[in-house]
N, C-alpha and C positions, 0 to 999 in steps of 0.2 A: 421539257428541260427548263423552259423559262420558266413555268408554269412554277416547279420548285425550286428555284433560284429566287422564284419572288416568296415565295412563303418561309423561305433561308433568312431574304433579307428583312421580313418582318416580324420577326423572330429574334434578329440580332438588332434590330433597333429598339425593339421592347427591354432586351438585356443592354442598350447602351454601349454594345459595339458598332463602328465603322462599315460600311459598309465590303468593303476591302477584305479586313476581316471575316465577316459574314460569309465571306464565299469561301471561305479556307473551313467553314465549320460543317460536320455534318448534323443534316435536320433532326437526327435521331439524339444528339448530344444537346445539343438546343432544348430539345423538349424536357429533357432529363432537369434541365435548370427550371423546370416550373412544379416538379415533381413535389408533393406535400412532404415537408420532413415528420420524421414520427415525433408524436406525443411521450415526451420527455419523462412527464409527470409520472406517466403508466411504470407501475412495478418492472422490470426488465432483467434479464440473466446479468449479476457483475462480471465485469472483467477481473476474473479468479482464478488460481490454479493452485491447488495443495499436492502436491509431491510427495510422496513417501521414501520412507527413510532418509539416509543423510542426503544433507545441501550438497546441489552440485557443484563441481570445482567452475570458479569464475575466472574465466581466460585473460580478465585485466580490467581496469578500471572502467565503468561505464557498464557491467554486465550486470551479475547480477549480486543485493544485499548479501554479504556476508553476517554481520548479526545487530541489534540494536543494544542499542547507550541505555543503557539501565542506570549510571550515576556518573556526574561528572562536577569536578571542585576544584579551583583553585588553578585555572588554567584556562585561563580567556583569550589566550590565542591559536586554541583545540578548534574554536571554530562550530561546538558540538552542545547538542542541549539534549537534556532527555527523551528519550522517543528518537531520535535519530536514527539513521541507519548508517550503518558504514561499508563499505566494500573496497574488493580484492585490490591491492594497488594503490590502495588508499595510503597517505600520512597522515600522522594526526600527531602534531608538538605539544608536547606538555608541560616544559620549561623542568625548573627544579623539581617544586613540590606539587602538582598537579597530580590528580587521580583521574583515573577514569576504570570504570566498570560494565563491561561488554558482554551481552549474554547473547550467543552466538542461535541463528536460527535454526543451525542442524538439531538444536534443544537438548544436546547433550553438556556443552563444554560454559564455561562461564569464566572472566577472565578477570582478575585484580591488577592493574600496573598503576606504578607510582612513578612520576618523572620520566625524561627522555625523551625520546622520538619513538612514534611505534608505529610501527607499517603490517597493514592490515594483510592478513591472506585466510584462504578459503580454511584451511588444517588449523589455523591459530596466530597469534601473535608474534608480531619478530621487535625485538623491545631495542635500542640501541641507548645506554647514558641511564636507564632505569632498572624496575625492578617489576618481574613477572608474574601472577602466583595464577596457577591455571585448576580448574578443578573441573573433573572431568566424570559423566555418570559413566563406568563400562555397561555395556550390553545393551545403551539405549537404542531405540529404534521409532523416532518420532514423525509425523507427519510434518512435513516443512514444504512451508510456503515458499515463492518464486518472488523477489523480487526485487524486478529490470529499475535501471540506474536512470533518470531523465526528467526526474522534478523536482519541487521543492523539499527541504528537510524542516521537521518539527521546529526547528527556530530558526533557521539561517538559509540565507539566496546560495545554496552549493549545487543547485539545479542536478542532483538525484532523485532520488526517489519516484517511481510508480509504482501504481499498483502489484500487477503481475505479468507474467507471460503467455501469449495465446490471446482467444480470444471466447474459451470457455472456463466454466467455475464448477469445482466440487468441496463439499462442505468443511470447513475449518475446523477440524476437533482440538479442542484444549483440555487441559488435565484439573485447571480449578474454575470452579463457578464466579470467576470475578475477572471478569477478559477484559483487556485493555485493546481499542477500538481503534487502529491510522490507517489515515488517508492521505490524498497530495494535499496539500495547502491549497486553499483556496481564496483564505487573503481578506476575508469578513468573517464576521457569527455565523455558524449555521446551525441546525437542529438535529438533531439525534435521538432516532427513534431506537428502541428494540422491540422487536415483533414474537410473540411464540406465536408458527406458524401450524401446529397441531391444534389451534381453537378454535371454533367455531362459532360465529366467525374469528376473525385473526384477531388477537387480543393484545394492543400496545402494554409494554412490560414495564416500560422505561424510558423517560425522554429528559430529554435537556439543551442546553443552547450551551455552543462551544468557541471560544476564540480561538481556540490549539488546532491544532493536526490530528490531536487524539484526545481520547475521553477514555475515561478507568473508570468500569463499573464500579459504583459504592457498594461498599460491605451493606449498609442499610437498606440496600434496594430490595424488591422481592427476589427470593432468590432461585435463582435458574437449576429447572430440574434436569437432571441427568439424562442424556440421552434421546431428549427431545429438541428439534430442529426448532432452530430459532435464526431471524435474521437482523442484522444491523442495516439501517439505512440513514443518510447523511442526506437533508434538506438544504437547499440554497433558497430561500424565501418559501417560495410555493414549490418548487421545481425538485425532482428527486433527482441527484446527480453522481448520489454512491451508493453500494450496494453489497453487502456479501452473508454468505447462509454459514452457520458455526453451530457446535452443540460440544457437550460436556462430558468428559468419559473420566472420573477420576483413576479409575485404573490402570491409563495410560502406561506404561512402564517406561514415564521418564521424570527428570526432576521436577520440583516446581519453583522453576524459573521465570522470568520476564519472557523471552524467548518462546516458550510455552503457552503463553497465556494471550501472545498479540493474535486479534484478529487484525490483517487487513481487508481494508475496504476497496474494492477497486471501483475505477469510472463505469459508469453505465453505455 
């Protein structure tokens, strides 16, 4: 008993606890704090989840993305930049003349409102002092992504946005060859790889350095064959810290929206 009460306490002196403390811990949790954390850098499964068919209903604010800001004018106390995401419970003031244009991620419905106060929900827009124009694909049936309420947004500290839910990923399919790429904020440049990962070996497609939350492949870039698995990755210096796998189906049978076309990227 002494014998591991002394290797307890040399244990927690190395971690710069008290000894006091020391005797409250067990040897086995101790050791755990010397344990190697993994190599960052190495490729690693994103934190991803694609969902089929419609978005699920968001039980209230903090859950999960209802759809992203595709355009916004004339309304700087929206709070909202391009690339945003917005969710169930959400307000969003647009004063008189303010626009905003919201392509919701169930990938079917797309929403025009002009002026007033509009409060988000899972089904569509509730407009109060404005004006609504909703257009809506019947019989769409989309792969839609998941994503939980808790970080930052494309321009503004409203501490939304993550990634996804879970703690596994399956592949993003979008309907055009020209995918627009968000992530959380991370608050410097980082790099932006695209990978086709059927090459042999893996053949970088596409890169660039980003100040935003998101990157929109260019029309100019080579362009992405149909139906082969390719993955985004997001560099913080040397360190890889985002991740997610997407491919290209244009026969999708849904619009070709914003909504459609975002890959998220989730944390590693």
């Amino acid at each position: 008993m002494i014998k591991g009460l002394t290797i307890s306490l040399v244990a927690a002196v190395l971690l710069g606890a008290t000894p006091a403390v020391a005797q409250q811990l067990p040897f086995g949790s101790l050791l755990q704090k010397f344990s190697p954390t993994p190599d960052s850098s190495r490729p690693q499964p994103a934190v991803n989840r694609v969902q089929g068919g419609a978005a699920p209903a968001a039980a209230g604010l903090g859950t999960d993305a209802v759809a992203v800001v595709e355009a916004v004018e004339g309304a700087p106390q929206a709070g909202l930049q391009f690339m945003d995401y917005v969710f169930a419970g959400q307000t969003v003031t647009l004063g008189p003349r303010g626009r905003l244009t919201l392509s919701h991620l169930s990938g079917c419905l797309v929403e025009d409102i002009v002026g007033g106060t509009v409060t988000i929900h899972a089904a569509g827009s509730g407009v109060s002092g404005g004006r609504l124009q909703a257009q809506t694909e019947p019989g769409c049936r989309p792969p839609t992504p998941v994503i939980q309420a808790s970080a930052t947004e494309a321009g503004t500290a409203v501490n939304r946005v993550t990634p996804f839910t879970g703690r596994s990923w399956e592949e993003r399919v979008i309907k055009r060859a020209q995918p627009v790429f968000k992530w959380e904020a991370i608050g410097r440049p980082v790099t932006i790889r695209i990978l086709h990962m059927d090459k042999a070996p893996v053949e970088v497609v596409w890169q660039v350095v980003s100040n935003s939350a998101y990157a929109e492949y260019p029309a100019g870039a080579p362009r992405l064959a149909t139906g082969m698995p390719y993955r985004v990755e997001v560099w913080d210096d040397q360190q890889l810290v985002r991740a997610a796998s997407f491919s290209v189906d244009p026969g999708l049978d849904v619009p070709d929206t914003l909504a459609n076309r975002v890959v998220p990227v989730g944390a590693l």
